[in-house]
Every structure is written in structure tokens, then in C-alpha cells.
N, C-alpha and C positions, 0 to 999 in steps of 0.2 A: 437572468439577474446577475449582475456583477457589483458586489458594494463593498469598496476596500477599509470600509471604516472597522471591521472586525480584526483588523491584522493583518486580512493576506487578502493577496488581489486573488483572485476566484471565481468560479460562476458555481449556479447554484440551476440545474432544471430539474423541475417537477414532472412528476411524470404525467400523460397525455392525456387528454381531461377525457377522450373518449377509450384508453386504453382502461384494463383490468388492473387495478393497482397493484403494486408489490408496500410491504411497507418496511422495505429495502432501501437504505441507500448507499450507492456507490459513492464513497472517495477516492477521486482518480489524484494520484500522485508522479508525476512526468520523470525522466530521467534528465539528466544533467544537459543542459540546453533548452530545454524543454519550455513548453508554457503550459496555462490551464486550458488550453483548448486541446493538445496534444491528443489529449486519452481517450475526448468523447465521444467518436464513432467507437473505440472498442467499451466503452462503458454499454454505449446503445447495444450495441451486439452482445454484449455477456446477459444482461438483463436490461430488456425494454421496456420492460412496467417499472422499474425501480427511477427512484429519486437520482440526482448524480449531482455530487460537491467535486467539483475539478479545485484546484488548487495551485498556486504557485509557488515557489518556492522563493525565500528572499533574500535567501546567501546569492549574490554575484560572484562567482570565478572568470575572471577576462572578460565579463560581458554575459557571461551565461550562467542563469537563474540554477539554482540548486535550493536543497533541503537544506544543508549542514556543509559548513567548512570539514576540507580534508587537508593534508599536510603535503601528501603526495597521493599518487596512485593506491589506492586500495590504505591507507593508513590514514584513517581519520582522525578531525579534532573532536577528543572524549569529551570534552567541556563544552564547548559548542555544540556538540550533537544532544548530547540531554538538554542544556538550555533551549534549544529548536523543537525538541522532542516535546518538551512542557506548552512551549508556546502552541503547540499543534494541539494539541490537549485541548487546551485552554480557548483555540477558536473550534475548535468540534464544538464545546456546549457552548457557543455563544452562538454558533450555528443554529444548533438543532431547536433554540430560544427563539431564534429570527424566524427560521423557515420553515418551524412547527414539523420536525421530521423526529421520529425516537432513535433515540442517541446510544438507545441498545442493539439499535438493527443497523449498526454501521458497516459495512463491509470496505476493507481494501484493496485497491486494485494498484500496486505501485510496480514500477519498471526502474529497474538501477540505482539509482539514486533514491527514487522515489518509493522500492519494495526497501532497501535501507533502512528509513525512517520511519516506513512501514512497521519493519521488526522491530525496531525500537520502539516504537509505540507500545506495542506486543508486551515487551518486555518490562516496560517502565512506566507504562499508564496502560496496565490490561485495561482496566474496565472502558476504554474506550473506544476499541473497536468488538465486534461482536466476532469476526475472522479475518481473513486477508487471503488474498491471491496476487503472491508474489513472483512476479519474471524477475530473474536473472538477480536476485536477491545474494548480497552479501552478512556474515556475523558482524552487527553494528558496534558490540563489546559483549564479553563472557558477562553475566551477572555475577554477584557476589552471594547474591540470595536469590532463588529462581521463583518468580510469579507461578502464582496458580492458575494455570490455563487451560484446565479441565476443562472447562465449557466453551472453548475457543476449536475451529475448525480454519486449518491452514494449510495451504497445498503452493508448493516451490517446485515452480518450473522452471529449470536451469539446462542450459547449452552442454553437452560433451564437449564441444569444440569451442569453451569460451576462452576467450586470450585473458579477457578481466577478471572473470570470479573461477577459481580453479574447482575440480571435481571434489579435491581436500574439502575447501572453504564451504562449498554445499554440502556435503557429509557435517562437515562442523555441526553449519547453522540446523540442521534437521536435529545434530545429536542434543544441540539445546530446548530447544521447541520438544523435544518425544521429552526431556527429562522436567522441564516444565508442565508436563503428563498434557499437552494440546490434542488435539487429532489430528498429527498433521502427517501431512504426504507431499512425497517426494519423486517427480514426473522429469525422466530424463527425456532433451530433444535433442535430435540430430542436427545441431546447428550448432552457430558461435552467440555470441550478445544477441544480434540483432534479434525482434520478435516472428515469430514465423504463424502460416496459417494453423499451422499444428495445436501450437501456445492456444491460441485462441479457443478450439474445438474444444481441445483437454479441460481449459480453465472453464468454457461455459456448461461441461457435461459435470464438471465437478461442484459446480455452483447450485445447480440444478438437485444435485443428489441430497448438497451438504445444508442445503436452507431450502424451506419450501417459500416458495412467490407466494 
């Protein structure tokens, strides 16, 4: 199902009428270039009984779909990213109304760009995701007042060898998430950006532990 009258172009699949349900769904959010089709073999692969909201993003950079305007490399527009961040918000429960899915069992699954507004979300509209698994996740902004995200389960898997998001920048973003009291963990790989089969094993053995299907 793909219906852009909620906001954002996106597909929405159900999970398989003869699988085991999950009453899980994935929000796949793509990195910079990216579409909503990008994520959904690894949406299927992390959890196959689960529901999956792919999504697009509607910032254009040269042609290529994003979350949120930046200014340059790694220096985002603060203003633009909360206004995107709200409007993300705002089609999850228009969502979870259409497609009859609980809007408390949302889980993230974003890559770059996409775990960005991820944390943002996190941070600025906890109550709408239930956790996230974030690849290659950068600090979207410091909060001024830190959400309580006691009840939130998050795991950042980030590159040694990333040229984008430095080894700092994921120490940051983990030391906000632990003081926002999350459960969150922190998975280093032997790689740069790009996602590897590693990412994958890690995030679905961690999905598995962190929410029961």
C-alpha cells in the first residue's frame, strides 16, 4: 500500500496473513538518496512477522530525497530538523489510524540520515517510537532538557572506519541516550558508512533479545 495523502510518500506492508504475527512495526527510514523501498528486504530480514512503514523523506538535496535539510556536511538546519521531526510525529498516528497498527510498538530502523531523525524523534517526540536501531547514526542536537527514556530500548551501530560520523560523534550520541536513562547500546563494526552483513546479524539478534515478537 502506498498512499501519499498522509504527508509522505511511503508504503505500508502488513505482515503475511499466513505468518505468526508480530504486533511490531518497523519504520524504515532510508539515508540520503534513498527511497522507501531502500530498507525493505532488511526490514523483512530483522523481523518477518512485523508490520513495516518504509518512508520517504521530502527534503530534496540535488535531487536526492532526505529527512531534514543540512547546511553542510555533518552540520544540520536545527530549525528544519524539529519542524520534520514533528511532521514525522504527526504522520506515525495518522498512520497507526489508517493502518490499524499500535503506535506503541513502533520500532526504528534508520541508516544515516534516516537513524538522524530517528534520534530526533527519540529525543523530541519520545512517545513515538517504542525503540530504534540506528546504523551509522549521528547527535541530531544536545537537548536543553533531556526526555525520559527509561522505557525505550536503543542500539547504535556505527563504523570504526566512518569518514562521516567520527568515533567522538557516536560516544556523544550514546552519552545522551544513557543520560536520557534509555537502554541503550553501543555496537562497534569493522567498516566505514557503508552497512555490512555484520550490522544486520547484530541488529536482528538485538531486536530479538530487546522485544519479544
Amino acid at each position: 500500500m502506498n498512499d501519499t495523502n498522509l504527508g509522505f510518500i511511503h508504503r505500508f506492508i502488513p505482515p503475511h496473513s499466513n505468518a505468526k504475527q508480530s504486533k511490531q512495526t518497523l519504520l524504515l527510514l532510508h539515508g540520503t538518496g534513498g527511497t522507501e523501498d531502500d530498507l525493505i528486504p532488511l526490514g523483512n530480514e530483522l523481523a518477518p512477522n512485523a508490520s513495516i512503514l518504509s518512508v520517504r523523506g521530502r527534503v530534496l538535496e540535488n535531487g536526492m530525497p532526505r529527512f531534514f535539510r543540512r547546511l553542510e556536511e555533518g552540520v544540520f538546519d536545527l530549525e528544519d530538523l524539529k519542524m520534520r521531526t514533528d511532521e514525522l510525529a504527526e504522520f506515525l498516528t495518522k498512520s497507526s489510524s489508517k493502518y490499524m497498527f499500535d503506535e506503541k510498538r513502533i520500532i526504528a530502523v534508520g541508516y544515516s540520515n534516516g537513524a538522524n531523525i530517528a534520534a530526533s524523534l527519540l529525543l523530541r517526540r519520545p512517545e513515538s517510537l517504542a525503540g530504534a536501531i540506528l546504523f551509522r547514526a549521528m547527535v541530531p542536537y544536545s537537548p536543553t532538557v533531556m526526555p525520559d527514556l527509561s522505557n525505550k530500548s536503543i542500539i547504535l551501530l556505527e563504523g570504526l572506519y566512518d569518514p562521516i560520523v567520527s568515533t567522538t560523534e557516536a560516544q556523544r550520541l550514546l552519552e545522551i541516550f544513557t543520560n536520557a536513562q534509555s537502554n541503550v547500546t553501543l555496537k562497534w563494526q569493522d567498516s566505514g558508512h557503508n552497512l555490512t552483513n555484520e550490522d544486520i546479524i547484530a541488529a536482528k539478534k538485538w531486536l530479538g533479545k530487546s522485544f519479544n515478537h
